[in-house]
N, C-alpha and C positions, 0 to 999 in steps of 0.2 A: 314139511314145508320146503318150498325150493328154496337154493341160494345163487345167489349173481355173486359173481367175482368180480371186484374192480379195484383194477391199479391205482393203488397209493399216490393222491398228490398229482392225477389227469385227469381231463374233461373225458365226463361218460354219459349217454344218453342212450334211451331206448323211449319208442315209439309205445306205448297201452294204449289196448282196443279195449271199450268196454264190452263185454259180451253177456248174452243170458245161456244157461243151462245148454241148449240148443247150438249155441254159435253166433248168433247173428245180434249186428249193432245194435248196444242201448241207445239210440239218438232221442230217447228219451229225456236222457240228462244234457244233452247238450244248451250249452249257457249256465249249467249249474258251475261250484265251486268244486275245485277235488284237491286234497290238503295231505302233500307227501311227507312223513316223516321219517328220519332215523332216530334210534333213541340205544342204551344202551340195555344189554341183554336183562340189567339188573333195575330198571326203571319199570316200576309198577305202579306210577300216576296214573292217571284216569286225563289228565290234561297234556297239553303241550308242553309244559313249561321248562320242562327239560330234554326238550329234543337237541341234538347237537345240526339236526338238517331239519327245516319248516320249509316246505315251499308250495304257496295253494297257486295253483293253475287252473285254468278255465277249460272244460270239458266243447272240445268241437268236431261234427260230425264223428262222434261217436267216442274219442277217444284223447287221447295228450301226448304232448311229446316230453317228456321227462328230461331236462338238463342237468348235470351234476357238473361245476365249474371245478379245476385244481384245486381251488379253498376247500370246497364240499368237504372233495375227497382225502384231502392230507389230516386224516386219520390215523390213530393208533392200529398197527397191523392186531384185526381179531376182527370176532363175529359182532352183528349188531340188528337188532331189530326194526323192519321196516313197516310201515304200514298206509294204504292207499283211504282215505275216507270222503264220502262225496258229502257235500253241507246242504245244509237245507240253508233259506234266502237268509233265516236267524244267524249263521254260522253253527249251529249244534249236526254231528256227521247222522248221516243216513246209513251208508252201508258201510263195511271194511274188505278190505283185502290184507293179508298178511305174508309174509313174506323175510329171508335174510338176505342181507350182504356181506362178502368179506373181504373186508380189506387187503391185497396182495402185495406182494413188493413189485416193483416194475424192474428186469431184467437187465435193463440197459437204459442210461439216461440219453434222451435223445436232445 
């Protein structure tokens, strides 16, 4: 699984394209739900309810723009588990994506 590095305690965002097999946009989903979480490496719920990051964003032309605010990120430096789920209209997820992140120190405070 890949990992993103993100400075401890900064705003970070990255743009997700949803894609098939092939490459080209799911704009299939667009207007559905997509429900970002971080959770810890040692959380083995089947629900949300201990994610330390929840954020459902709305899926348009094809993909999201993913925000993580200073709060998100002023985390414990270590690894964590992420993961991308599209909802069906019920809120129950349709597909995953999985994925880490690690928390880094930031080198210099600006």
């Amino acid at each position: 699984m890949r990992i993103e590095e993100i400075k401890r305690a900064t705003y970070w965002a990255k743009a997700i394209r949803l894609e098939n097999a092939d490459g080209t946009v799911l704009n299939a989903y667009n207007g559905k739900s997509i429900r970002f979480t971080v959770k810890e490496l040692t959380d083995d719920l089947t629900d949300d309810s201990e994610a330390l990051i929840k954020k459902d964003l709305t899926i348009t032309n094809g993909g999201v723009l993913l925000e993580l605010t200073a709060t998100d990120t002023n985390l414990p430096y270590k690894l964590y588990i992420c993961d991308f789920r599209i909802l069906t209209d019920t809120g129950k997820p349709m597909n995953s994506d999985s994925f880490y992140i690690k928390i880094v120190t930031k080198v210099t405070n600006e």
